[in-house]
C-alpha positions in Angstrom: 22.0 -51.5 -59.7 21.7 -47.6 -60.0 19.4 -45.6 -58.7 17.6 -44.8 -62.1 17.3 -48.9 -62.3 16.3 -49.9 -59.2 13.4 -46.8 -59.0 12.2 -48.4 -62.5 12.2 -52.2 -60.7 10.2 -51.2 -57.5 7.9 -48.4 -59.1 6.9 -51.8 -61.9 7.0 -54.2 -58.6 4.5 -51.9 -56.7 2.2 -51.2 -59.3 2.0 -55.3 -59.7 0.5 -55.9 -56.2 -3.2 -56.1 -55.7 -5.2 -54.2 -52.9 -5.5 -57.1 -50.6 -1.9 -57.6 -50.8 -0.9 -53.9 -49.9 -3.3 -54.2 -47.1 -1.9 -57.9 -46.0 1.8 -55.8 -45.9 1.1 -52.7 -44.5 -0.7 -55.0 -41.4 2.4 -56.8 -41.3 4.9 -54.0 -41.4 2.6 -52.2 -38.7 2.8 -55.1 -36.2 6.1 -55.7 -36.8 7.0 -52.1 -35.8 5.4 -53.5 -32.8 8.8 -55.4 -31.4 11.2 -52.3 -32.1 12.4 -50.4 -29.1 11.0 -46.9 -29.8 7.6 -46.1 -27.9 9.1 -44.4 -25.4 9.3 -41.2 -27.3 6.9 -38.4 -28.3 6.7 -36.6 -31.8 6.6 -39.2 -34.7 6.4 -38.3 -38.1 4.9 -40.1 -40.8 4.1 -40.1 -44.4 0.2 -40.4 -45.6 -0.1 -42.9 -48.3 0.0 -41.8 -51.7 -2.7 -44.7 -53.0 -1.8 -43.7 -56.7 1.6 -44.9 -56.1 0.7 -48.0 -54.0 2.6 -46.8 -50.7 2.0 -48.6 -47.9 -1.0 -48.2 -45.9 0.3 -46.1 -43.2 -3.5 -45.6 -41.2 -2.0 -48.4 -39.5 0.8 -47.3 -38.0 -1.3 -44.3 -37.5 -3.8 -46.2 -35.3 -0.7 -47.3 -33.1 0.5 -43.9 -33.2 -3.0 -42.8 -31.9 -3.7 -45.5 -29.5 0.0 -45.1 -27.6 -1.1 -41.0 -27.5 2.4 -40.1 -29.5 2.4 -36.5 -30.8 1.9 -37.1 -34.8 3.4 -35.0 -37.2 2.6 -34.8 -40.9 4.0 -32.8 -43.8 3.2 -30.7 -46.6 5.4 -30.3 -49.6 6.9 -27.6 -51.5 7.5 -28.2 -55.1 9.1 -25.3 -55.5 12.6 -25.6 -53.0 11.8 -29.1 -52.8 11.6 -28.5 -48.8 8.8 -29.6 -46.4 7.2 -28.2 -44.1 5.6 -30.4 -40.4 2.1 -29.7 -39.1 1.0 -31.6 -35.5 -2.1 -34.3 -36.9 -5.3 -33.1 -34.6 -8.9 -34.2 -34.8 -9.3 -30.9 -36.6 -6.8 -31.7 -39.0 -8.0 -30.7 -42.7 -6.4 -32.9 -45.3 -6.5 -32.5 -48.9 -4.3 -33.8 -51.9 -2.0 -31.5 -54.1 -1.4 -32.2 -57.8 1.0 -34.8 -56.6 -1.8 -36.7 -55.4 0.0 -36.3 -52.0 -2.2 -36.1 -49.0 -1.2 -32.9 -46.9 -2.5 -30.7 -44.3 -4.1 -27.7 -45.0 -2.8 -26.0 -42.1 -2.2 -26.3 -38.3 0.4 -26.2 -35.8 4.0 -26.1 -37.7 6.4 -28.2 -35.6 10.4 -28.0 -36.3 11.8 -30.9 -37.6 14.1 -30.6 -34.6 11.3 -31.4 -32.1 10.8 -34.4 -34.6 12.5 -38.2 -32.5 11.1 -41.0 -34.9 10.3 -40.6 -38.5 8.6 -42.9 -40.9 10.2 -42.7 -44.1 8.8 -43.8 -47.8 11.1 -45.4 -50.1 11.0 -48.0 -53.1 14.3 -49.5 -52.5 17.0 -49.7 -49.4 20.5 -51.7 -49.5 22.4 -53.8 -46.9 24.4 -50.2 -45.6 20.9 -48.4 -45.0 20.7 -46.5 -48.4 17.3 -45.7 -49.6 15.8 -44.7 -52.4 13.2 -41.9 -53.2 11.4 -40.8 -56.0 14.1 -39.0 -56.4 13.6 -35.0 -56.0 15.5 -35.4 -51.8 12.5 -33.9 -50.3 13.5 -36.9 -47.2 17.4 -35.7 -47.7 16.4 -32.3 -46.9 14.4 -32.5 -44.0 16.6 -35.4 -42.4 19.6 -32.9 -42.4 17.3 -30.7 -40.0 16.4 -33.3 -37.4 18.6 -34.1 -34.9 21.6 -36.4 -35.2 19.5 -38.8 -32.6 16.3 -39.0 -34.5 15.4 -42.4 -35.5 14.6 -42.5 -39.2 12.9 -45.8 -40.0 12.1 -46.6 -43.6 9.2 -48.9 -44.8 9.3 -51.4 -48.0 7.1 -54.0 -48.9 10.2 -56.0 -50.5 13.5 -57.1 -49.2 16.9 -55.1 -49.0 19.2 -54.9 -52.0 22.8 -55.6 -51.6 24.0 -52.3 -53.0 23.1 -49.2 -54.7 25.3 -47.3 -57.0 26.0 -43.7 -57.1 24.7 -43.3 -53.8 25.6 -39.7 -53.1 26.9 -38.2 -49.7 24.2 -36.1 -49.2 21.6 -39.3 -49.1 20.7 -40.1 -45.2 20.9 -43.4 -44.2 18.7 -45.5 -42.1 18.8 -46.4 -39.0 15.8 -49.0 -39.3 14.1 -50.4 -42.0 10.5 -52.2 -42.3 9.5 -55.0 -44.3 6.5 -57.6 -43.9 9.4 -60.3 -43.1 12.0 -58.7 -40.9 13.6 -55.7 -39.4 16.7 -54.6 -40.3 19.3 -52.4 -38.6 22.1 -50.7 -40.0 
């Protein structure tokens, strides 16, 4: 399927699942992130659900995050270069959505996406190579090219890989991980 396709598929597959279901997943994901060899580094980034889009409960992962006392970074988006910038996640921490309905710091400590070793990453779909798929404006494109060619970028999906998606362009970052409620895959 193409891209255009398979975002129309998971956006109508997301918006199908109930509350308790989201919850039941993102608990599984979370504890399933649990058995992957990558709590021995420092500055993890991670999304902050987007509930009007029925993301994936991400408080906990954050609660692991927390509890292992791993630097966490969040972002905040700019609509207009389609770029984002990283802010360290303190108990002082003011969060507030933008028009998007995305959760975002106000403000705080920037950190470089080069300081950045493991990053969640949001997606609606992912195929058998590592391919993801966005909501498709590369805001995760462009700040993946800034990390470093070692950081781990670990996406998270409530549903199973896809064999294959088409017109998959060379500037889409692949996955080194991916997430589900059933299984961890590696690519």
């Amino acid at each position: 399927m193409t891209k255009k396709q398979l975002r129309l598929k998971y956006k109508a597959l997301r918006q199908s699942l109930t509350e308790s279901e989201i919850d039941e997943h993102s608990i599984a994901i979370a504890n399933r992130l649990l058995n992957l060899d990558i709590w021995n580094k420092s500055f993890y980034h991670i999304f902050l659900t987007i509930e009007e889009q029925k993301e994936i409960n991400t408080d906990f992962i954050l609660n692991i995050l927390a509890g292992k006392d791993k630097h966490i970074i969040i972002s905040k988006s700019n609509f207009e270069d389609y770029s984002m910038s990283h802010y360290l996640l303190t108990d002082s921490t003011t969060i507030k959505k933008n028009s998007y309905n995305i959760p975002e710091p106000v403000d705080g400590i920037s950190i470089a996406s080069n300081q950045l070793q493991v990053v969640f990453i949001p997606l609606l779909a992912f195929d058998e190579i590592g391919n993801r798929i966005g909501y498709g404006k590369g805001f995760y494109d462009r700040f993946l090219n800034q990390c470093q060619p070692e950081t781990l970028k670990i996406g998270l999906s409530f549903f199973e890989v896809e064999t294959e998606i088409f017109n998959s362009s060379t500037d889409d970052v692949a996955l080194d991980f991916c997430i589900t409620p059933n299984k961890i895959y590696k690519f």
